[in-house]
C-alpha positions as CSV (number, residue, x, y, z in Angstrom):
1,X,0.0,0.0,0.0
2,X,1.3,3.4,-1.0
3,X,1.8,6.0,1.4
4,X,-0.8,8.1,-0.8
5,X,-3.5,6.7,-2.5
6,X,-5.9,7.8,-5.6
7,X,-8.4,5.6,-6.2
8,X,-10.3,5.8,-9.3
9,X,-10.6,9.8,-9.3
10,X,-12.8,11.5,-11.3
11,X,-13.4,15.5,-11.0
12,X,-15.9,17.1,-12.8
13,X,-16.7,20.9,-13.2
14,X,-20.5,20.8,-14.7
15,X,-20.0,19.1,-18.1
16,X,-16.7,19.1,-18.5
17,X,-14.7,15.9,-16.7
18,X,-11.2,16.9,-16.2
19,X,-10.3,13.8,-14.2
20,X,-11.4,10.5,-15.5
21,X,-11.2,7.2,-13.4
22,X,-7.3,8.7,-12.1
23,X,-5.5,5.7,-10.1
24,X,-1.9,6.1,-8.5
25,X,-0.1,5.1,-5.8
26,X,2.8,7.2,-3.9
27,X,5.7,5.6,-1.8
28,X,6.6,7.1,1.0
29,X,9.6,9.1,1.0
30,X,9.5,9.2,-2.9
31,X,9.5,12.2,-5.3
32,X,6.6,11.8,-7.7
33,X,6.1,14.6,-10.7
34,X,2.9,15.0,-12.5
35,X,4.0,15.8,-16.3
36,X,2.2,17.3,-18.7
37,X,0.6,19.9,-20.9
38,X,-1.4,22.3,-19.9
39,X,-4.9,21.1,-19.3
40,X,-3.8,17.5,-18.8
41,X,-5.1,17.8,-15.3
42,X,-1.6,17.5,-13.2
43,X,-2.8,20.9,-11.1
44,X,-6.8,19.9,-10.6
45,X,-4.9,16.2,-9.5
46,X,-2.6,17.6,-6.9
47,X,-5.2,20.5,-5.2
48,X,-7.6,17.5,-4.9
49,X,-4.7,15.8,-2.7
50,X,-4.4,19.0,-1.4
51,X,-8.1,19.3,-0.3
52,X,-8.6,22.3,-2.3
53,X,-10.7,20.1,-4.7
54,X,-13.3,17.5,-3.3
55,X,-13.1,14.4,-6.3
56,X,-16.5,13.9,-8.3
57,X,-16.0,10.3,-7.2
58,X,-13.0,7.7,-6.1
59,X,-11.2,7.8,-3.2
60,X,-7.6,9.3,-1.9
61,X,-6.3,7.7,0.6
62,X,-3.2,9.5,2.8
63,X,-1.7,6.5,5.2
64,X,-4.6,4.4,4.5
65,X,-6.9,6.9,5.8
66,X,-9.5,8.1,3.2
67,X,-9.2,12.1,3.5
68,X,-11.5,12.5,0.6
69,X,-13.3,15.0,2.1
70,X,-11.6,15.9,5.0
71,X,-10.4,20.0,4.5
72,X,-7.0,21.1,4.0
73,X,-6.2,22.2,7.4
74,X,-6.9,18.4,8.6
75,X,-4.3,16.9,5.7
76,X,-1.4,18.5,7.3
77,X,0.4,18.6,4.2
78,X,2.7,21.5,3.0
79,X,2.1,23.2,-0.2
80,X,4.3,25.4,-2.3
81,X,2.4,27.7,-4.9
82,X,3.7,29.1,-7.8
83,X,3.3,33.0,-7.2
84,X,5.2,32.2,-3.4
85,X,2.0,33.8,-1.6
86,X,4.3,35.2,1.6
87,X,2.9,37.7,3.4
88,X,4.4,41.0,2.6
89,X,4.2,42.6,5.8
90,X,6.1,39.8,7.5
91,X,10.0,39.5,7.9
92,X,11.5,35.8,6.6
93,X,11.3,34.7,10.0
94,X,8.1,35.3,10.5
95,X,6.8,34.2,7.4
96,X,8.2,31.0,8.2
97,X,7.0,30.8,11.2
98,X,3.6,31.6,11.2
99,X,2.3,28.3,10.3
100,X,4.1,27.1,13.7
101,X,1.8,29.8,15.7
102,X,-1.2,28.7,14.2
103,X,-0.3,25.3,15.5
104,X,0.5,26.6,18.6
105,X,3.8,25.8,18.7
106,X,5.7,26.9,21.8
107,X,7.8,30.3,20.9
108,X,11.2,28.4,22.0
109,X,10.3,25.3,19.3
110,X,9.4,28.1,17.0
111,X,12.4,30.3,17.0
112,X,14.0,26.7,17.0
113,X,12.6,25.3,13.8
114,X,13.0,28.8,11.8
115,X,16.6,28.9,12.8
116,X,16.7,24.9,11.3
117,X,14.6,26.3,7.8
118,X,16.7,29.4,7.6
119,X,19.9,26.6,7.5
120,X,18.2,24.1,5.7
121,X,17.7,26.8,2.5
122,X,20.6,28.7,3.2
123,X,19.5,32.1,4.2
124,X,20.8,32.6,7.5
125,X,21.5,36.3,7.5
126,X,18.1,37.3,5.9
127,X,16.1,36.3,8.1
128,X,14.9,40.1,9.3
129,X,14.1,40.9,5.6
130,X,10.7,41.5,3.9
131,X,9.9,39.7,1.0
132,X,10.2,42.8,-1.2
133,X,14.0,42.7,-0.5
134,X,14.4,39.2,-2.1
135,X,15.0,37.7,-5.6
136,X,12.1,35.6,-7.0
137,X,14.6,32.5,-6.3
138,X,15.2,33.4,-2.7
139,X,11.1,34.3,-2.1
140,X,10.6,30.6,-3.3
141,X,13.2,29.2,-0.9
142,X,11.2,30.9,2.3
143,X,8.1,29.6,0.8
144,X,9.5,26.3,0.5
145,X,10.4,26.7,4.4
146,X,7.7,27.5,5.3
147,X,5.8,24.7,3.9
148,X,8.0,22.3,5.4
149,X,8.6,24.0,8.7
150,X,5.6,22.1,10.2
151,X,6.5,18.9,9.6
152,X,3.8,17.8,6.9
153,X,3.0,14.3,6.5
154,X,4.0,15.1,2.3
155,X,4.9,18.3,0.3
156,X,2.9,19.8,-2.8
157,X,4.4,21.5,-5.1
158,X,2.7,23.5,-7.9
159,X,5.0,24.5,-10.9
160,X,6.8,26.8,-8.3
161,X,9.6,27.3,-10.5
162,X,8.1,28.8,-13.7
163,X,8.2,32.2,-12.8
164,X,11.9,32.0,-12.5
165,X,14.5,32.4,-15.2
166,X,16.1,29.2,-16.5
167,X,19.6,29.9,-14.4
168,X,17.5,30.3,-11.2
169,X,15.0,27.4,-12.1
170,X,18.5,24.6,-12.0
171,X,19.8,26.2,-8.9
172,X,16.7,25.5,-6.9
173,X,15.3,22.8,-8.6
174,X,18.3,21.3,-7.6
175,X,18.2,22.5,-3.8
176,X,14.2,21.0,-3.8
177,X,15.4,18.1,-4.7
178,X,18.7,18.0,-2.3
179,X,15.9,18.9,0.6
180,X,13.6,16.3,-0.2
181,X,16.4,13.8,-0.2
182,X,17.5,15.2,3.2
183,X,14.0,14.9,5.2
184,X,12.8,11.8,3.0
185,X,9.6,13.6,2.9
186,X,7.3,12.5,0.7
187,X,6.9,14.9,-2.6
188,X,4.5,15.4,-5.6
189,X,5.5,17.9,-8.3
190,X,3.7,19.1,-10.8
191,X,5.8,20.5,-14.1
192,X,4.9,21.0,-17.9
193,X,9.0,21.0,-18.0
194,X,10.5,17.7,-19.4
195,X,13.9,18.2,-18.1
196,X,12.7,19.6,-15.1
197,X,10.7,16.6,-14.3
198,X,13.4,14.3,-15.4
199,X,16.0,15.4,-13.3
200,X,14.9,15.6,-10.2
201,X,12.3,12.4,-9.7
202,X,12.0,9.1,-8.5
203,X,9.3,8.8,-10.7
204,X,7.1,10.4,-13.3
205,X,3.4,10.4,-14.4
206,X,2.6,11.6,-18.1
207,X,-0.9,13.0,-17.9
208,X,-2.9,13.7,-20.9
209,X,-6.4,15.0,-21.3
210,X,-7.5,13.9,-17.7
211,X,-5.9,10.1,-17.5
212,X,-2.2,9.2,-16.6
213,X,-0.8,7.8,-19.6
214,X,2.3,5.8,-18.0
215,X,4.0,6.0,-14.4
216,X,7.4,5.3,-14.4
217,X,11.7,6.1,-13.1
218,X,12.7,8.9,-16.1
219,X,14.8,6.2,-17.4
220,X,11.4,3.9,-18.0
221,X,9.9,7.1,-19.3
222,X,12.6,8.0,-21.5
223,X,13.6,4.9,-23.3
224,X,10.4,2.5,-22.8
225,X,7.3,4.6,-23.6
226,X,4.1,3.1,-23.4
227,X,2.2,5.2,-25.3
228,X,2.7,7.0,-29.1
229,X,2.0,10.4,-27.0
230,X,4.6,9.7,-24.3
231,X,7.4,8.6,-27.2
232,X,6.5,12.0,-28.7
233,X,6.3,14.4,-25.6
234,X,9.1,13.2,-24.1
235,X,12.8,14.9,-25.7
236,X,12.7,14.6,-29.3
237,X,12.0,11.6,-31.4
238,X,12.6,10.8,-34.6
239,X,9.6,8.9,-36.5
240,X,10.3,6.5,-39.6
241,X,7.5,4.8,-41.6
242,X,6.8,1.8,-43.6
243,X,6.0,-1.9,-44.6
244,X,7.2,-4.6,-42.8
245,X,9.3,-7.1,-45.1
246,X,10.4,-9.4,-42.6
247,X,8.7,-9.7,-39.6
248,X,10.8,-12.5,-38.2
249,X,14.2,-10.5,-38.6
250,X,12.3,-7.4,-37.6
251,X,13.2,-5.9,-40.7
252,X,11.2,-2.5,-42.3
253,X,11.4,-0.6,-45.4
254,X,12.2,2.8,-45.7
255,X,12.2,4.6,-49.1
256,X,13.9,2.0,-50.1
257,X,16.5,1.1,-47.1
258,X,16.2,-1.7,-45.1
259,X,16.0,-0.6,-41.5
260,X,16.3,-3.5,-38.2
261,X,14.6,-3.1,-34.9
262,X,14.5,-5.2,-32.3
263,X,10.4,-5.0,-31.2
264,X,8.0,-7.7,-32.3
265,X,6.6,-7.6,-35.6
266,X,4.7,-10.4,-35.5
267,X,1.4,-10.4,-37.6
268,X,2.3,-6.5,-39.5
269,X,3.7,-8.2,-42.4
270,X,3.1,-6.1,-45.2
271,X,1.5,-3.4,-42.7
272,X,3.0,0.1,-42.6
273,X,4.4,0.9,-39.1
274,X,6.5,3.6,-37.6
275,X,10.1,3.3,-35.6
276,X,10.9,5.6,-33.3
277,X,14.8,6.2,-33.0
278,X,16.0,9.2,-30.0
279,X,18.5,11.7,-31.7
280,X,21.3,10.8,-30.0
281,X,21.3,7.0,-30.9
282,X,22.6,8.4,-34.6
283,X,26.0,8.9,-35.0
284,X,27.7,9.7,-38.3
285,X,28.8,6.2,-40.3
286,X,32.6,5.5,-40.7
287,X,32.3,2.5,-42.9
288,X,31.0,2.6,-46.5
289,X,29.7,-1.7,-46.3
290,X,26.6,-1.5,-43.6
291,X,27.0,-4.9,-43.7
292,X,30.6,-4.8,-41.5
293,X,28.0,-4.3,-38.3
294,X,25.3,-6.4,-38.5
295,X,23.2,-4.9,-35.5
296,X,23.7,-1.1,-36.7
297,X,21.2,0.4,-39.3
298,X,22.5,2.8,-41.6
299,X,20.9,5.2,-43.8
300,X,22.3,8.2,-46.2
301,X,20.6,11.5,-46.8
302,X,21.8,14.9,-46.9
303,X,22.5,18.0,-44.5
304,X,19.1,20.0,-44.2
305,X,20.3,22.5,-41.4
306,X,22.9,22.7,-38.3
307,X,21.5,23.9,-35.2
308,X,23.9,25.0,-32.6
309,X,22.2,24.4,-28.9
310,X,25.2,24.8,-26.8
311,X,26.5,21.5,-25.4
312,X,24.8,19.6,-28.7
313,X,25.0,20.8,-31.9
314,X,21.4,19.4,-33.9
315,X,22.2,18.2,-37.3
316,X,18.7,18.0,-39.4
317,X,19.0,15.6,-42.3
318,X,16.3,14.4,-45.4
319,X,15.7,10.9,-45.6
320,X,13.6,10.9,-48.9
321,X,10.6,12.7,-47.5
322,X,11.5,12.1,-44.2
323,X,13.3,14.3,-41.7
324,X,15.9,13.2,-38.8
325,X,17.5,14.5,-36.2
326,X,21.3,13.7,-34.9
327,X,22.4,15.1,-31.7
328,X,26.2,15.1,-31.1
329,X,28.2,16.9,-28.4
330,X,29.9,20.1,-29.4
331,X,33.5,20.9,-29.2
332,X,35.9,22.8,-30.8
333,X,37.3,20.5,-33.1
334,X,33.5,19.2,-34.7
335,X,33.2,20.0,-38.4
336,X,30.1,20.7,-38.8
337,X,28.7,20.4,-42.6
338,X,26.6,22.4,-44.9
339,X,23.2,22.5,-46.2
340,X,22.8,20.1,-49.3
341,X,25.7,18.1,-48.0
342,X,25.5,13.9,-48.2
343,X,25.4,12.4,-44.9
344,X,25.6,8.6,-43.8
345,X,24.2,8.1,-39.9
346,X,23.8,4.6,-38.4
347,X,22.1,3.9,-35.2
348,X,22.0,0.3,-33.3
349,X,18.9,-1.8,-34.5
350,X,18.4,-1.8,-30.6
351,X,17.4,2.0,-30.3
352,X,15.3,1.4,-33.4
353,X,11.6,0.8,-31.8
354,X,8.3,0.2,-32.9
355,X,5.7,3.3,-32.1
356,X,3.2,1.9,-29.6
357,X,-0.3,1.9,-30.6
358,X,-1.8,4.9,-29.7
359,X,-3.5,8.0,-31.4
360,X,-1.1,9.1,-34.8
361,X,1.7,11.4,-34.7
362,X,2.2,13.4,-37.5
363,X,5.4,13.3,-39.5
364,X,7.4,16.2,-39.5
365,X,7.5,18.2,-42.9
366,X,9.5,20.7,-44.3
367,X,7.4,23.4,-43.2
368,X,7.8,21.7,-39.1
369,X,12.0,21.3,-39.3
370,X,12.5,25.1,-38.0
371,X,9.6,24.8,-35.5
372,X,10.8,21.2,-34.1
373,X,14.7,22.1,-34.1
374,X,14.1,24.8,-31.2
């Protein structure tokens, strides 16, 4: 049994069901983010845990206690809102401490416990400041103390970090996650931010349009999507269509190439089908005879555009009417060629995988390569 518990959740507003038949289970001490665009449901999911929303129907259970409709005060859970919400005519200290008066804490555990949150987030010496005197960053910390300063069962956590500028966002993403690790509290996150969610969670839930469409570690997200959406919201992906020639070897056509994977084509002989391959499984191929590797793909095509992103450099090539991308480390000594350019990449028949069955993903065209290079 998980330390929290969702049930079959549904939330409806009216008409519109934003929640539908939402089950999940949370271990305790983990570090869960709900992922996903916006409208999936990730926020309306975390305030009903919250006790801001009461579900439509289905349960949540918190320690095996169902807290369905028990109010937020009883949950004794921290939150942590995006837009901070500290109180403006309160110092640091006692905007962290004023959830420990409303318990009626004694004053010596209180001036106790702010002293441990001002250490815990590093702020120390700003403890007699007001809020206006802080960065967005450092208002986020004190929030983030706060919330945890009385001792909450779990801690909430709604995109707290989007307001911030990307710098900012890694620092304290970072120091989240280094806290969480350091109480072993037990944390949900909600994030539209891939690599935000990636980096710092045990696990990961991909909401879409109400449902959770796979619940996973980032690795399991990453590289073993369930679902045709998760394969396409997660990093970028690479899509490669056609009929299946050989089943048994796995083996697919494309405009004419023979492409490998390693997933089970059983039964789509003759079906068209579409492989999946990450950008950085390509690499650029050193040997003119494909067959020298016998479990390596390769495919020729020519140079459509170079996109420098810093640590990668994004080559975009044209596979017939097909796009790819190859993502390689930069460094000083990379060559980098030009538009119109021939280019040979090979990739490992086992990062080639079949799309799971899911709604269609379109193909990128010509008229998508700018949009889906940024």
């Amino acid at each position: 049994m998980g330390f929290i518990e969702l049930h079959e959740v549904t939330k409806s507003f009216g008409n519109n069901t934003v929640i539908k038949n939402l089950s999940l289970s949370v271990e305790e001490g983990s570090f869960l983010s709900f992922l996903g665009g916006s409208g999936c449901g990730k926020t309306t999911t975390l305030r009903m845990i919250a006790g801001f929303e009461i579900p439509t129907a289905g349960q949540i259970l918190i320690e095996g206690k169902d807290v369905s409709r028990v109010p937020p005060a009883k949950r004794n859970l921290g939150m942590v809102f995006q837009n901070y919400a500290l109180f403006p005519n309160m110092t640091v200290r006692k905007n962290i401490a004023f959830g420990l008066k409303i318990a009626k804490i004694t004053k010596q555990e209180i001036h106790k416990r702010v002293d441990e949150m001002l250490a815990l987030i590093h702020m120390e010496s700003y403890g007699d400041r007001y809020p206006h005197q802080l960065s967005g960053g450092q208002q986020q910390r004190v929030a983030l103390a706060r919330a945890i300063a009385v001792r909450p069962k779990a801690l909430l956590l709604d995109e707290p970090l989007s307001a911030l500028d990307a710098k900012i966002r890694v620092q304290l993403r970072d120091d989240i996650r280094n806290i969480q690790q350091e109480l072993g509290i037990t944390t949900i996150y909600v994030t539209h931010d891939q690599e935000e969610a990636m980096s710092i969670s045990d696990r990961i839930a991909v909401m879409r349009n109400g449902r959770i469409e796979q619940t996973g570690t980032p690795f399991e997200i990453y590289n073993n999507p369930a679902t045709s959406y998760v394969a396409s919201f997660i990093g970028t992906l690479n899509l490669l269509e056609g009929p299946v020639v050989d089943a048994a070897r796995g083996t697919v056509e494309l405009n004419g190439t023979m492409v490998r994977t390693v997933s089970d084509l059983r039964g789509l002989e003759g079906k068209k089908v579409k492989l999946t391959v990450r950008p950085e499984a390509l690499s650029v191929a050193r040997d003119a005879d494909a067959g020298s590797y016998p479990d390596v793909n390769t495919i020729a095509g020519t140079v459509e555009m170079v996109k420098f992103l810093g640590s990668t450099v994004r080559f975009v090539m044209k596979f017939g009417e097909t796009f790819m991308f190859m993502d390689r480390f930069n460094n000083s000594q990379l060559v980098l060629p030009k538009k119109g350019d021939p280019i040979r990449v090979s990739f490992a028949i086992d990062a080639c995988r079949l799309l799971p069955e899911g709604d269609a993903i379109a193909m990128p065209g010509s008229g998508d390569v700018e949009e889906m290079v940024h």
